[in-house]
C-alpha positions as CSV (number, residue, x, y, z in Angstrom):
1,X,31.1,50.2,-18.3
2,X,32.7,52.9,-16.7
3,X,31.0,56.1,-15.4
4,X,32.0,60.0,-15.8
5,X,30.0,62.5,-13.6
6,X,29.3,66.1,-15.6
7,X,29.2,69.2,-12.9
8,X,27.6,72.4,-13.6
9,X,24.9,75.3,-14.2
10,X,22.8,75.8,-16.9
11,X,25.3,74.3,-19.5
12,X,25.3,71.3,-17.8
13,X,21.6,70.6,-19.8
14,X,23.5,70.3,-23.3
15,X,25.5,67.5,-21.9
16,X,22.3,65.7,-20.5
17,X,20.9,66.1,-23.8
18,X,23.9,64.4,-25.4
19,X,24.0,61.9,-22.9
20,X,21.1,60.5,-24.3
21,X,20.5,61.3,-28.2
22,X,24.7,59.7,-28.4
23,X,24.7,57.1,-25.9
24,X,25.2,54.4,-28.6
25,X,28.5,56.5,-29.5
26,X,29.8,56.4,-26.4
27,X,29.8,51.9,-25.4
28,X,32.2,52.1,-23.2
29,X,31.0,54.4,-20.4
30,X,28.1,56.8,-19.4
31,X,27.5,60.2,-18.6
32,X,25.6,60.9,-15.1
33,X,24.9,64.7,-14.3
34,X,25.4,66.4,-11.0
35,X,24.6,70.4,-10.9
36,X,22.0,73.3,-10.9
37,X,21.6,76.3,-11.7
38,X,23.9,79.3,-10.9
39,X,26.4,78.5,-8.0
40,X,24.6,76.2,-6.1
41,X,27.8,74.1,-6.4
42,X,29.6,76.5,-4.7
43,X,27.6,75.4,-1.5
44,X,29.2,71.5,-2.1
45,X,32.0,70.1,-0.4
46,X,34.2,66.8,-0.3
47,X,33.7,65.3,2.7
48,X,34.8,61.5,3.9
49,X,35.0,60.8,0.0
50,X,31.5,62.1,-0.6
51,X,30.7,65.2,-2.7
52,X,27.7,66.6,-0.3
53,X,26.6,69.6,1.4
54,X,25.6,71.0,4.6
55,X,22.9,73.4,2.9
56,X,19.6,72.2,2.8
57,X,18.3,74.5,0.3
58,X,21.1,73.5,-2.2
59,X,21.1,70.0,-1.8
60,X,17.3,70.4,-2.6
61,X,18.0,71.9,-5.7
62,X,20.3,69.6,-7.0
63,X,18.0,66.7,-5.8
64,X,15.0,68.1,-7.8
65,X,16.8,68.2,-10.6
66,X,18.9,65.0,-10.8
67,X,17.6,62.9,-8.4
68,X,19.9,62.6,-6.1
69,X,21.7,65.5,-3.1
70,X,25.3,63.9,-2.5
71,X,27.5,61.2,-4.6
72,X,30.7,59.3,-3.7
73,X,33.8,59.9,-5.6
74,X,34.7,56.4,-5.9
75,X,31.5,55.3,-7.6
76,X,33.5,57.8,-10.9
77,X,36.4,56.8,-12.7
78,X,36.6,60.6,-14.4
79,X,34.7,64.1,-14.0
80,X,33.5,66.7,-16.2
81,X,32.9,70.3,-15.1
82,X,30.8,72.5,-17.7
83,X,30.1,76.1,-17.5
84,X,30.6,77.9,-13.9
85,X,32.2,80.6,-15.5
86,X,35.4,78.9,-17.2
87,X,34.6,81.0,-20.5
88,X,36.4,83.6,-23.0
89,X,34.0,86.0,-21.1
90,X,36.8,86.7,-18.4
91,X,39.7,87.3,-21.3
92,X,37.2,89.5,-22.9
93,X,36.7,91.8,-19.8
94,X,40.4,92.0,-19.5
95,X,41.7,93.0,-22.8
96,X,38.9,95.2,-22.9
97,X,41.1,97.1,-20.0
98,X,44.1,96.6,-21.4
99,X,46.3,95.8,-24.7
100,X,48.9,93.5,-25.9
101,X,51.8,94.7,-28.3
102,X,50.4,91.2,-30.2
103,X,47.3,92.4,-31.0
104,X,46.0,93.1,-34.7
105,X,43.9,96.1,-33.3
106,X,47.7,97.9,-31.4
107,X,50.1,99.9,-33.3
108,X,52.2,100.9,-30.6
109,X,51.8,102.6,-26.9
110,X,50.3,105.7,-28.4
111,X,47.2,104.1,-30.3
112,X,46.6,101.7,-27.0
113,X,46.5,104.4,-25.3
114,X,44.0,106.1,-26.8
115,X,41.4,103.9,-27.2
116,X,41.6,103.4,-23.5
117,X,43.3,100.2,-23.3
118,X,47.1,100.9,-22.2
119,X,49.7,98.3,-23.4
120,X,50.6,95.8,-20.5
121,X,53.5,92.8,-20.6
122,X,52.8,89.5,-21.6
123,X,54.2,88.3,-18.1
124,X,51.6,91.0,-16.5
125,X,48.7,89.7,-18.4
126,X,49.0,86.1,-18.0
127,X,49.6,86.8,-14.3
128,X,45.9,88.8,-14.6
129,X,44.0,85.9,-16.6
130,X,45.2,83.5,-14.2
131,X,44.0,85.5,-11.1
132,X,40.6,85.9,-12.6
133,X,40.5,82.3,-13.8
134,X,41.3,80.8,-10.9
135,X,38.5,82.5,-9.0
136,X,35.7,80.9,-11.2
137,X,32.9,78.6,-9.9
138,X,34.6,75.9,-12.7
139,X,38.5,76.1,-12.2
140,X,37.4,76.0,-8.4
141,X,35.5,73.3,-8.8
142,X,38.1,71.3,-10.3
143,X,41.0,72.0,-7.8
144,X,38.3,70.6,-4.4
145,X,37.8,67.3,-6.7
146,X,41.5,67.2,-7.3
147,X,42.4,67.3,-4.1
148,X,40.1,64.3,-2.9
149,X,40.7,61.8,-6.2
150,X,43.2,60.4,-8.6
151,X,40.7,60.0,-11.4
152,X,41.1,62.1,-14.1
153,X,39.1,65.9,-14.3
154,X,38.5,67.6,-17.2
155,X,37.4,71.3,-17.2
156,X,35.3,72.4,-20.6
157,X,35.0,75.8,-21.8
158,X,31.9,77.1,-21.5
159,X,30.6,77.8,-25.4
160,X,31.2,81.8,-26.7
161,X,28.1,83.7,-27.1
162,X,26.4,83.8,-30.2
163,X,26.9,86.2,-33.1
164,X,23.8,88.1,-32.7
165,X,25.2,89.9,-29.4
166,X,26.3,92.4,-32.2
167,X,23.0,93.6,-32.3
168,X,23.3,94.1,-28.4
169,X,25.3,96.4,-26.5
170,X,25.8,96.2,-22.3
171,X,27.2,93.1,-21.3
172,X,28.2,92.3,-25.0
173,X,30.3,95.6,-25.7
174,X,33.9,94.1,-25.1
175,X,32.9,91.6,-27.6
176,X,31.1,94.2,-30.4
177,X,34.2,96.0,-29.7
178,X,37.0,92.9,-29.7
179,X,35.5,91.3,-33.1
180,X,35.2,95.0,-34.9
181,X,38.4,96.2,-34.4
182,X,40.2,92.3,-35.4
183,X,41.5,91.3,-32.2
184,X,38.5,88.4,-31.8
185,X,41.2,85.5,-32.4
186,X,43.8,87.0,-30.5
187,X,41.6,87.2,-27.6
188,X,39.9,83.6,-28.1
189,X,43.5,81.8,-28.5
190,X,44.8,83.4,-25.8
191,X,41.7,82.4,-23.6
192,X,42.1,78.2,-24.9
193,X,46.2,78.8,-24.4
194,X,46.0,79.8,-20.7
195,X,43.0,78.0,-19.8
196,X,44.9,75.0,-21.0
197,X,48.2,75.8,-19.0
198,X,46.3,77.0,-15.9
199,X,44.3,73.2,-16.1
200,X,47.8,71.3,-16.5
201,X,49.5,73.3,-13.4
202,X,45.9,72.0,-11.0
203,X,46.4,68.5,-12.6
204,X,43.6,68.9,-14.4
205,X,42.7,68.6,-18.6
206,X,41.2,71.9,-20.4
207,X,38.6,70.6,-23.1
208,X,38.4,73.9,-25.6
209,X,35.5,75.1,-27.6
210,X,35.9,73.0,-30.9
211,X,37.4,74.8,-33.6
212,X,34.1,73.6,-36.2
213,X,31.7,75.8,-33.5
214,X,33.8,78.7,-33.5
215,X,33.0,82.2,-35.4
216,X,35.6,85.0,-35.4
217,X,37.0,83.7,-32.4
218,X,34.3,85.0,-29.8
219,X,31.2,83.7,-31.5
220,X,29.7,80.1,-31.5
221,X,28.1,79.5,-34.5
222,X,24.9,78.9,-34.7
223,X,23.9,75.8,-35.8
224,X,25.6,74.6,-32.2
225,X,23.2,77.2,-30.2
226,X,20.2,76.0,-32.4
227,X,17.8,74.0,-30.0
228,X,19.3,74.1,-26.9
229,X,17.1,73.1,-23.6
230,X,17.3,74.6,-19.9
231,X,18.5,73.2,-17.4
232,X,15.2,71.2,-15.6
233,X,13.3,68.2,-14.4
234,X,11.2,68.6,-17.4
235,X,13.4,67.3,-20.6
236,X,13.7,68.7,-23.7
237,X,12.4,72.3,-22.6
238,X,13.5,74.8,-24.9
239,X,15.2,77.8,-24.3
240,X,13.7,81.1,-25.5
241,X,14.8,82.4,-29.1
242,X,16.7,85.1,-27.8
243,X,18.9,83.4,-25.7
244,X,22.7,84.0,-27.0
245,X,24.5,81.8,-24.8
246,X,23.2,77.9,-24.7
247,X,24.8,75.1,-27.1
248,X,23.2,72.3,-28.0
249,X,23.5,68.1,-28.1
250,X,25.7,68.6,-31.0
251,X,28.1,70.9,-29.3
252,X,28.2,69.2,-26.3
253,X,28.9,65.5,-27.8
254,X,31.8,67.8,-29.5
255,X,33.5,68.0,-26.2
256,X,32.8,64.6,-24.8
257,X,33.7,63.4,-28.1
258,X,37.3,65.3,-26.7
259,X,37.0,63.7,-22.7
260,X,37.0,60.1,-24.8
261,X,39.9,60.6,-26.7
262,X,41.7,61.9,-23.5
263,X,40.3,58.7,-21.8
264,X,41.8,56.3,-24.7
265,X,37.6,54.8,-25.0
266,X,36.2,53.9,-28.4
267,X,33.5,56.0,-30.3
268,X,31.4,54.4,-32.3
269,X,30.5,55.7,-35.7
């Protein structure tokens, strides 16, 4: 039986969920989870082949919630990292600043222009994405467990937000604003393309958002949000109704679903 560890935040929960309500899917390996809430794994460090941490405070955190403050690499033949930032959020926040000539939304330098988003090369904003990219919680993540194992890491996108942040406004504009003028695709392929490429150059495997949970590009549908849990020693505790930006069992067994495939293991029927 071999074992995968799943590091993360608040997204990590789906994948404990999943963990359980498919382990029959899964025969030849299990899930264990490592993670809390926010950037407590930010405080974590590979040290002598051990993934532990000088902070007392975080280690607590993580111990309270999974049992356990430290783990050894060796004891994992593969790694998952959920959430931590790795999200169409960041491509959102860019083209919100700027425009490509690719875009359904751009007519030429003039129209970018004026709606405040001036046109910028191709080479220019891939070199922006990947700066921003790189300086998640996730994609850094991945590059300290690269650098202390062979075994393989996969980094999964963290789901899109749910349609109903069309109703809202603040946080939410650049993706009001993205999905009304057409460009929602664009933006969403363009986030899985260089998340992708970014992975392969750290020696690492991008897992995208599936296809089947996707709504114009930015939105996960919502029979993948429906149901999802928090992140906490008590199981099954649901988030509020209004929370936009959770996936469920059923999205998360989606992307492990992926990690198996990539691993060459069976799932069962």
């Amino acid at each position: 039986m071999r074992r995968l560890c799943v590091l993360g935040n608040s997204h990590m929960a789906a994948f404990a969920t999943a963990a359980e309500d498919y382990a029959a899917r899964w025969p030849e390996f299990r899930l264990d989870m490592f993670g809390a809430h926010g950037d407590v794994l930010s405080r974590f460090e590979v040290r002598d082949g051990w993934f532990q941490s000088d902070d007392a405070e975080a280690r607590a955190r993580i111990e309270h919630l999974v049992g356990r403050d430290s783990f050894a690499l060796s004891d994992y033949d593969g790694f998952i990292v959920t959430g931590l930032q790795v999200s169409v959020f960041t491509f959102v926040r860019m083209f919100r600043e700027l425009s490509s000539v690719d875009m359904p939304s751009v007519e030429g330098a003039l129209s970018a222009m004026e709606d405040g988003r001036p046109l910028a090369s191709k080479a220019m904003l891939r070199a922006y994405g990947a700066e921003r990219l790189m300086r998640t919680s996730g994609m850094k993540l991945a590059r300290i467990l690269r650098a202390a194992t062979e075994a393989p890491i996969f980094v999964a996108s963290q789901p899109r937000p749910s349609g109903r942040v069309r109703e809202r406004s603040g946080a939410y504009l650049g993706f009001i604003q993205l999905a009304a003028r057409g460009d929602g695709e664009f933006v969403s392929d363009w986030f899985d393309r260089e998340a992708a490429e970014l992975c392969a150059a750290q020696r690492v495997q991008f897992i995208p958002q599936p296809a089947q949970t996707v709504e114009q590009g930015l939105f996960t549908a919502e029979s993948f949000l429906r149901g999802s849990v928090r992140l906490a020693r008590r199981k099954g505790l649901a988030h509020d109704e209004d929370d936009v930006l959770h996936a469920n069992a059923e999205f998360a067994r989606l992307m492990v679903d992926q990690v198996a495939v990539a691993m060459n293991l069976p799932i069962a029927a």
